[in-house]
C-alpha positions in Angstrom: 105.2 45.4 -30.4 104.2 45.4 -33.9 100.8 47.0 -35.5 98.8 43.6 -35.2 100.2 42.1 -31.6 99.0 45.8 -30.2 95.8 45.8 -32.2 95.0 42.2 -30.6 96.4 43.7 -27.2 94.0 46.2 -27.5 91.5 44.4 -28.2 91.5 41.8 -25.3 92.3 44.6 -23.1 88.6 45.9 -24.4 89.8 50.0 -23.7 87.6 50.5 -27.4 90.5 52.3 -28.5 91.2 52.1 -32.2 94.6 52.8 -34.3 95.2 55.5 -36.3 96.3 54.2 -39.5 100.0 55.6 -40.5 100.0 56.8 -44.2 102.6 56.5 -46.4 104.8 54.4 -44.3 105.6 50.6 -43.9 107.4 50.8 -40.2 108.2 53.5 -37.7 112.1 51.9 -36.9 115.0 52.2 -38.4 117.0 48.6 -38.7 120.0 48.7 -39.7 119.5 51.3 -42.6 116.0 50.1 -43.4 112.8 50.9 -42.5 111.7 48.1 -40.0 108.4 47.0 -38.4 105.4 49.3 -37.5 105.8 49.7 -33.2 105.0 53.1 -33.1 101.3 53.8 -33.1 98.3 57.0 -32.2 95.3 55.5 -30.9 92.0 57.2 -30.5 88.8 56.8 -28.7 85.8 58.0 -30.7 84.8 59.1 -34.1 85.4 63.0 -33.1 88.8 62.3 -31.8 90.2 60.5 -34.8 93.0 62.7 -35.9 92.6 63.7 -40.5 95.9 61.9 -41.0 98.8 60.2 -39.6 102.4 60.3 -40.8 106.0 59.2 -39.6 108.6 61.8 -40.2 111.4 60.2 -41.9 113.6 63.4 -42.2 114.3 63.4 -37.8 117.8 61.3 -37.0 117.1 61.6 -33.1 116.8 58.2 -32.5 116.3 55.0 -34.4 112.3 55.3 -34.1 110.7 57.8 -36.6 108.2 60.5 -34.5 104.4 59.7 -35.7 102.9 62.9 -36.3 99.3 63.4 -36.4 96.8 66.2 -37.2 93.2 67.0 -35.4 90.1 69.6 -35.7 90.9 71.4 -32.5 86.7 72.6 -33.1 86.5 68.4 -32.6 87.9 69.0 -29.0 85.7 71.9 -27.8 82.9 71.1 -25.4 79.7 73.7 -25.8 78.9 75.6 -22.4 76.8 73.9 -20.3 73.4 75.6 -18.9 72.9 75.9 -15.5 69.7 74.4 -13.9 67.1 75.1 -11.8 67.0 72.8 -8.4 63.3 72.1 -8.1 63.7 70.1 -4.9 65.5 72.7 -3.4 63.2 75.4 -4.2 60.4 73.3 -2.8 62.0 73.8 0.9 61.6 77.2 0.6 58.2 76.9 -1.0 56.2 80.0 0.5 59.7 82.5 0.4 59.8 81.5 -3.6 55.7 82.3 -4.4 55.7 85.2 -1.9 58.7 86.9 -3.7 58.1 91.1 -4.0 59.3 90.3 -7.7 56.5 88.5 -8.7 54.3 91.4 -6.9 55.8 94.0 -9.0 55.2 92.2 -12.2 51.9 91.5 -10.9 50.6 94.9 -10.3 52.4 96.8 -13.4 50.8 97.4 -16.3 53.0 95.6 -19.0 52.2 94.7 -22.5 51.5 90.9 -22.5 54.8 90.1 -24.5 57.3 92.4 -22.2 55.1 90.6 -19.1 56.1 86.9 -20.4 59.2 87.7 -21.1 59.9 89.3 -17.5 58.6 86.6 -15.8 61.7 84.6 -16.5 64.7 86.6 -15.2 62.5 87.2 -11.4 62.4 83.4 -11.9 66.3 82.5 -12.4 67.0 85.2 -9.5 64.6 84.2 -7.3 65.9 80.7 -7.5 69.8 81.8 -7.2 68.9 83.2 -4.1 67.3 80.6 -2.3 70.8 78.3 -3.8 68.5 76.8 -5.9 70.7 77.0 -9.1 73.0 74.1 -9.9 75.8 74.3 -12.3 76.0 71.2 -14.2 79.0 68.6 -13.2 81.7 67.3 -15.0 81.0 64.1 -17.1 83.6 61.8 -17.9 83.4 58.9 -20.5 84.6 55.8 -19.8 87.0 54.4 -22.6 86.5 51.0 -21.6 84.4 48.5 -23.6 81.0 47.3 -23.1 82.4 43.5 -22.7 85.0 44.6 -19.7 82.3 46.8 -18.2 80.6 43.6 -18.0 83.1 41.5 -16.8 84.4 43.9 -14.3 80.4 44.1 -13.0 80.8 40.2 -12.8 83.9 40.1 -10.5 82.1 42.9 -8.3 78.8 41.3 -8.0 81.1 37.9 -6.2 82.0 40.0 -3.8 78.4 40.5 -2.9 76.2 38.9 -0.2 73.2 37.6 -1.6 71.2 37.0 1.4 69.4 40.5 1.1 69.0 40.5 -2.8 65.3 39.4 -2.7 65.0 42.5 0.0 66.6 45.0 -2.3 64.4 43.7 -5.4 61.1 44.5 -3.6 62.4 47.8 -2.2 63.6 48.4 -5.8 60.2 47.9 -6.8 58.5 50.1 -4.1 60.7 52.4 -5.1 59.5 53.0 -8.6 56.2 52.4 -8.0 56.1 55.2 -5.5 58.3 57.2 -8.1 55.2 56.7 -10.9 52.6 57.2 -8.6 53.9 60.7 -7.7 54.7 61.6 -11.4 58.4 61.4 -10.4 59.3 60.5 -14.2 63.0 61.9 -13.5 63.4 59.4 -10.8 62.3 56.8 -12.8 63.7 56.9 -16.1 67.1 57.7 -14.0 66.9 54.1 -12.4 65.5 52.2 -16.4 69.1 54.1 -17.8 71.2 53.0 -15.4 70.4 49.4 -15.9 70.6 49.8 -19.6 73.5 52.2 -19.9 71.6 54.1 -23.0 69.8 57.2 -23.3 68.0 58.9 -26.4 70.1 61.5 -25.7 73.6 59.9 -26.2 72.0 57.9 -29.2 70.9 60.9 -30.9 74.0 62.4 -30.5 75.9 59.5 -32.6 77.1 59.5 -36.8 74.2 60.1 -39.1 73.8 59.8 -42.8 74.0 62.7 -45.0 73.0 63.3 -48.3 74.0 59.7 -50.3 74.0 57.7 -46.7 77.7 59.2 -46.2 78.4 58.8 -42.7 78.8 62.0 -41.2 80.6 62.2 -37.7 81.4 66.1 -37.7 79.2 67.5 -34.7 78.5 71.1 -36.8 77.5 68.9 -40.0 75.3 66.6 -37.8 73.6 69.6 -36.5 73.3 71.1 -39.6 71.5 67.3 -41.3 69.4 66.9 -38.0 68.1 71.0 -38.4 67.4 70.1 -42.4 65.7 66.8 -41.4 63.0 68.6 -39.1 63.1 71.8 -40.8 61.7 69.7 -44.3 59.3 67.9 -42.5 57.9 71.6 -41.0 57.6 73.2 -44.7 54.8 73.6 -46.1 55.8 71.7 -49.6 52.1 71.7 -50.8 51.4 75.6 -49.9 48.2 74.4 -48.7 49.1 74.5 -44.8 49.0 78.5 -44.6 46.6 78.9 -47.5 43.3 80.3 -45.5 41.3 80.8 -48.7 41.5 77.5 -49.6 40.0 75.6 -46.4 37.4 78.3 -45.9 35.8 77.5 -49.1 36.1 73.9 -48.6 35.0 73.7 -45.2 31.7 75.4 -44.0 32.8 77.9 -41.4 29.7 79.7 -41.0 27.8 77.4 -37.9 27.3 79.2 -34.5 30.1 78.2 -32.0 29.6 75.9 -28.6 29.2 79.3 -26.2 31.6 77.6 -23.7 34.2 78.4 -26.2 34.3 82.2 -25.0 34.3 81.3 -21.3 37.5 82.8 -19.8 39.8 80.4 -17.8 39.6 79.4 -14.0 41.7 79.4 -11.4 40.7 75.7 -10.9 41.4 75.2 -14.7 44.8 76.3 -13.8 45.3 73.7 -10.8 43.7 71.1 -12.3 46.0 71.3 -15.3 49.5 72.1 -12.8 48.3 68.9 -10.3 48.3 67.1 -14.2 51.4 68.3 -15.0 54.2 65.6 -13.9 57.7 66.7 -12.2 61.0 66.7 -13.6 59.5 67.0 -17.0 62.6 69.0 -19.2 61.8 72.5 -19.9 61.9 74.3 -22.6 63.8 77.3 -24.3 63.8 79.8 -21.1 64.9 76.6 -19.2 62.1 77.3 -16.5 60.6 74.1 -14.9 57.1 73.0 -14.7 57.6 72.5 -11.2 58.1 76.1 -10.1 54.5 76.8 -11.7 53.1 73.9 -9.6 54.0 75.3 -6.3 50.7 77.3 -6.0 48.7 74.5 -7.5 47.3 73.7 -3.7 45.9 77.1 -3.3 42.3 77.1 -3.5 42.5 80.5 -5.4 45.5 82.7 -6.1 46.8 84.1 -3.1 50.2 84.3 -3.2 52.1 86.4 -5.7 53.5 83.9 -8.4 50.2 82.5 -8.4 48.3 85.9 -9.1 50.8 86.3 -11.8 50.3 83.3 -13.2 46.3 83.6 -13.3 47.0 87.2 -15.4 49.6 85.8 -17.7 47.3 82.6 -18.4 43.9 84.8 -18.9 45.5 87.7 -20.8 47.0 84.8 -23.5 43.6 82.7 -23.8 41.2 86.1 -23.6 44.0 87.9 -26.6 44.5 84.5 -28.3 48.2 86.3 -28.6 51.2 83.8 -28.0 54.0 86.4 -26.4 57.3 86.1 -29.0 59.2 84.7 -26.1 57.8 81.5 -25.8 57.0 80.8 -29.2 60.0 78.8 -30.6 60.0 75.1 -29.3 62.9 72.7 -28.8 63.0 69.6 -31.2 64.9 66.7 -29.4 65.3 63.3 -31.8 64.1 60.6 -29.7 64.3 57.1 -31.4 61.4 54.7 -32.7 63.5 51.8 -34.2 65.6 50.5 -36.8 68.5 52.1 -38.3 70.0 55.0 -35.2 71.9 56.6 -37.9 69.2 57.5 -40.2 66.6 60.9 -39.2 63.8 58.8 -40.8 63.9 56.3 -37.6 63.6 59.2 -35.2 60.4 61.1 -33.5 61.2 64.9 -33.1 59.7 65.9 -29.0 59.1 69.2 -28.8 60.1 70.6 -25.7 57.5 73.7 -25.2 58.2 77.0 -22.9 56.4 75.7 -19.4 53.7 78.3 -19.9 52.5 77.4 -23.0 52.1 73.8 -21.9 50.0 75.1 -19.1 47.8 76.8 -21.4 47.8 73.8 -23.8 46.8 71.5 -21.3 43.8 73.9 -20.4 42.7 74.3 -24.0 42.9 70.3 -24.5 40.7 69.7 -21.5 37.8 72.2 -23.4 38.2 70.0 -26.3 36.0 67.3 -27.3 35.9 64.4 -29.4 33.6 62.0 -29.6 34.5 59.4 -32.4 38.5 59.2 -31.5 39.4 57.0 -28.4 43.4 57.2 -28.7 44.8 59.8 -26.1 41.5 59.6 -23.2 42.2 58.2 -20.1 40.6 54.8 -19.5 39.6 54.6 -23.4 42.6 52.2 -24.8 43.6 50.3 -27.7 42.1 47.4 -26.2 38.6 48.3 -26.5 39.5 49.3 -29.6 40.9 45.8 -30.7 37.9 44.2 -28.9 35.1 46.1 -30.9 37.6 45.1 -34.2 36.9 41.7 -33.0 32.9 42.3 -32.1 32.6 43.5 -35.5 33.7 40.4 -37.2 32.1 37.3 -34.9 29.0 39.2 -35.5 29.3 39.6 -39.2 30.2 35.6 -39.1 27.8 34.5 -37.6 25.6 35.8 -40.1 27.7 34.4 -42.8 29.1 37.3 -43.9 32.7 38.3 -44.9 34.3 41.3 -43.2 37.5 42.8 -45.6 40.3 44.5 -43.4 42.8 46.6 -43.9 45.0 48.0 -41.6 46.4 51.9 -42.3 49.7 53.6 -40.5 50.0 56.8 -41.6 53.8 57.6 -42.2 54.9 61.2 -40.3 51.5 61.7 -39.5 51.5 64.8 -36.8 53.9 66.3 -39.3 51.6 66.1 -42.4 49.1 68.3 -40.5 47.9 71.1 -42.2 47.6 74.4 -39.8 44.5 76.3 -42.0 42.7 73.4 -42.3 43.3 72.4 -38.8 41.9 76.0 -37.6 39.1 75.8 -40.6 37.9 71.7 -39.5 37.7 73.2 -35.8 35.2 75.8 -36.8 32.7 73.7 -38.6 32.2 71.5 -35.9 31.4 74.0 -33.3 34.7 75.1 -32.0 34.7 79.1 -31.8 35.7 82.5 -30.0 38.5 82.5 -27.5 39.1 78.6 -27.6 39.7 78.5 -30.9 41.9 82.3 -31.3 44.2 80.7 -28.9 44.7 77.4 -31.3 45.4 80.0 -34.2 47.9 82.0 -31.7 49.3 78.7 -31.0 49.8 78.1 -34.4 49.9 81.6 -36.0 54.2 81.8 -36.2 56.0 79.4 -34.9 59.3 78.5 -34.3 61.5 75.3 -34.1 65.5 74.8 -33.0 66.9 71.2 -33.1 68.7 70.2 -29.8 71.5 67.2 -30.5 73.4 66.7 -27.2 74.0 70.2 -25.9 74.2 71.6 -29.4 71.2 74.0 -30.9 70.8 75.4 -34.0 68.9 78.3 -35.5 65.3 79.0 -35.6 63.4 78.6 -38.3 59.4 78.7 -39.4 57.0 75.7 -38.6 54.6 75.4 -41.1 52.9 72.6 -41.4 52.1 69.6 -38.2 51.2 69.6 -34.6 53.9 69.5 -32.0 54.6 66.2 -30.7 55.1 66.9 -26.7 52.7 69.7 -26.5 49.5 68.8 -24.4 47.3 70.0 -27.1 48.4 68.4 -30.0 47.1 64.7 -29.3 43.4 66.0 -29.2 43.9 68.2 -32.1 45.1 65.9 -34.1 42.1 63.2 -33.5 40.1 66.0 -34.4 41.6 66.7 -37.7 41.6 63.2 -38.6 37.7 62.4 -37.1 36.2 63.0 -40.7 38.9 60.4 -42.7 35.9 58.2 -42.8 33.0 60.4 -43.8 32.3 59.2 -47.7 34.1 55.7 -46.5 31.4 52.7 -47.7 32.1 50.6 -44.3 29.9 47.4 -43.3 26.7 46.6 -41.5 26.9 45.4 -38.3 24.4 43.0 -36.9 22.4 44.7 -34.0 24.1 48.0 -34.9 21.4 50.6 -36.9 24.4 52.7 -38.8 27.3 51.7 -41.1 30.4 51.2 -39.4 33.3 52.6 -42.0 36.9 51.9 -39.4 38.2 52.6 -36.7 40.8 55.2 -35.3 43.6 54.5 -32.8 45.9 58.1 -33.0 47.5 57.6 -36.3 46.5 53.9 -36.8 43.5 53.1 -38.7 41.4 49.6 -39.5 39.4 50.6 -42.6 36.1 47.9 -43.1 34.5 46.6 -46.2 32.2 43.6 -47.2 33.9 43.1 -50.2 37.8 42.9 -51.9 36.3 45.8 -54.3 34.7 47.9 -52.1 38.0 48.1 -50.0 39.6 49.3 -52.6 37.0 52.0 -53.2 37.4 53.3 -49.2 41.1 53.0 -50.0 40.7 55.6 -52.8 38.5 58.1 -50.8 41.5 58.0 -47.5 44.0 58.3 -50.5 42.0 61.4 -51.6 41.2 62.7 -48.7 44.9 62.7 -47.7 45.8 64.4 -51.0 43.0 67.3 -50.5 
């Protein structure tokens, strides 16, 4: 079989195998003294498996066909250790054995610097958890080399041999299912069932060629990791040297007004639980691989009685009283997770940052002592529908009066990266924010660090200078509250029944900027255009 019947074989087969293409050579047989057709051929499956070359070696009289050699990466062929897991259901059975453990009593009563005490709490964790068989090596995954179209077909021919009488029986208990899965923040459970039915997941898409420098393709899993860590690693610099510059956003922002004196109240035990029962399960962990759910095991307690949950309560009040993040948890996980268009270009992806369980805790405690009153984005029960309905009141009311309402409608490219961290720190200040509440934010965001995750590949730290972490607890409030004054010196319009000017409106990083005229939209574009350059 020549090079085009087993191409077209292939094909109609749908294996998703491809041909290596044989340099250098017309045919792989010898007729007769000459070189005959091509019916020796190398096929590969997958970009990382294509072999640099493929030659027939003319010089080898065995036989009449001519060997077809080819030459691979081995590095291409190497798959990365896996990590093992912790079993949180498992763990769960043993519940009172885990919280109880004499480990966490230890710990508990020494007296530990806060660093060495964060940083000890993991390895009780990991032990604990291999005693009670509650760590899981993870299995062998094998890809399928078949093609999307026989998948389908061969799902076809199975689903004939089906009854159908109980379908309409397995769709409402399907249902039940993941409503009862959402319901008790079973996200695992869920998303498990959605990726099943579509056969993708960020993860593998991530994982896939990526442009380089010049939009060349680049397949090579080191070089991808290596454009991936550049990508987020340029959008955490600090290109405008304003970010760290402390000097700078204390003079232009007044930083003298007395603080809310909430702000040094310590934290509660029922902070604690509140924030755990908030917390949902199977949520990924971050770089010490410890699940939320081992923390929320002692979220029922009423106050800490049980040893992990004494710890706990220290490790939580000795970070929020110091405002000290320990150096073990503060380097974050960057996973690309896709927004849309092109998969192969950075650009089209949102970098999660998966944060060390402990310091999501914390973050979720410091976000619920934040307050915001103009931003509606990332409350419960305040949606962009009421926003979109007061866009809407604004209007009628201005027509009915015969007046003309100019829109414009703002999306602010990269905005949770183009967050400046001084300015962040100095805006919280002069609006009241103060003592421990706001030495925490600055130990949240006094050094941080960042690795990029793609597939089970992750490169080296490096600094985050500049933007709020998308995936930490924290960051959704903070960010409203850096962006509430983008409208302060904005013109805005008058709004029948309504005593003050209303300039726009705020949805996260979404913004509807109002004017009564063509000109004087122009001007509130120019005041956003320098407030964003300041």
């Amino acid at each position: 079989m020549d090079t085009s019947e087993s191409i077209r074989l292939t094909l109609k087969m749908g294996t998703g195998l491809q041909q290596a293409k044989v340099s250098k050579s017309k045919g792989s047989r010898y007729n007769k003294g000459t070189v005959g057709r091509m019916i020796d051929n190398i096929y590969y499956s997958g970009l990382n498996s294509r072999p640099n070359w493929c030659r027939s070696n003319r010089f080898l009289d065995l036989s009449d066909h001519m060997p077809i050699a080819a030459q691979y990466n081995l590095d291409s062929f190497e798959v990365p250790e896996k990590k093992n897991k912790i079993n949180a259901k498992k763990i769960l059975l043993a519940e009172n054995k885990f919280t109880t453990n004499n480990r966490f009593e230890v710990l508990r009563a020494s007296n530990l610097a806060l660093d060495e005490l964060c940083s000890s709490l993991v390895d009780p964790v990991w032990a604990q958890s291999a005693q009670l068989g509650a760590v899981t090596a993870p299995g062998e995954s094998f890809k399928t080399i078949l093609s999307k179209k026989t998948l389908k077909k061969i799902k076809k021919r199975r689903k004939k041999f089906k009854k159908t009488a109980d379908r309409k029986a397995h769709c409402e208990k399907t249902q039940k299912k993941l409503g009862k899965n959402l319901l008790s923040n079973s996200s695992k459970e869920y998303w498990q069932y959605i990726k099943s039915c579509t056969g993708n997941t960020f993860h593998s898409v991530s994982n896939g060629p990526v442009y380089g420098s010049d939009k060349i393709l680049i397949t090579e899993k080191t070089k991808k990791l290596s454009i991936w860590n550049k990508h987020f690693n340029d959008l955490a610099r600090d290109t405008t040297g304003n970010s760290r510059n402390a000097a700078k956003w204390r003079e232009l922002l007044s930083g003298d007004e007395d603080y809310f004196p909430e702000c040094d109240d310590s934290t509660q035990w029922s902070e604690i639980t509140k924030a755990l029962n908030d917390t949902p399960n199977n949520k990924a962990p971050g770089v010490d691989g410890v699940l939320s759910d081992i923390w929320k095991m002692v979220m029922t307690e009423k106050s800490p009685t049980s040893d992990l949950a004494k710890l706990i309560n220290i490790i939580i009040k000795k970070i929020y009283d110091s405002g000290e993040i320990p150096s073990c948890m503060i380097t974050s996980i960057i996973v690309p997770v896709p927004k849309k268009g092109d998969m192969k270009d950075p650009d089209n992806y949102r970098g999660i940052s998966l944060v060390p369980t402990i310091i999501k805790l914390l973050a979720k405690i410091v976000a619920t002592k934040l307050i915001a009153k103009e931003q509606v984005s990332f409350r419960n029960f305040e949606e962009c529908v009421a926003q979109a309905t007061t866009l809407y009141e604004i209007a009628r009311r201005r027509k009915i009066k015969n007046l003309q309402t100019w829109i414009c409608f703002v999306d602010y490219s990269k905005a949770y990266d183009r967050v400046l961290h001084m300015a962040l720190i100095h805006k919280l200040r002069s609006i009241g924010i103060g003592g421990k509440l706001l030495n925490v934010i600055k130990g949240m965001y006094y050094d941080p660090k960042i690795a990029v995750r793609i597939g089970d590949y992750i490169s080296e730290r490096s600094e985050y200078h500049c933007g709020v972490r998308q995936g930490c607890p924290a960051s959704p409030i903070l960010f409203d509250l850096y962006i509430n004054d983008i409208f302060s010196d904005v013109l805005g319009v008058d709004v029948p029944g309504l005593p003050n000017h209303i300039p726009g409106l705020l949805f996260a990083d979404d913004a509807v900027v109002l004017a009564d005229s063509a000109e004087n939209l122009q001007t509130s574009l120019d005041t956003i255009s320098a407030w964003l350059d300041a």
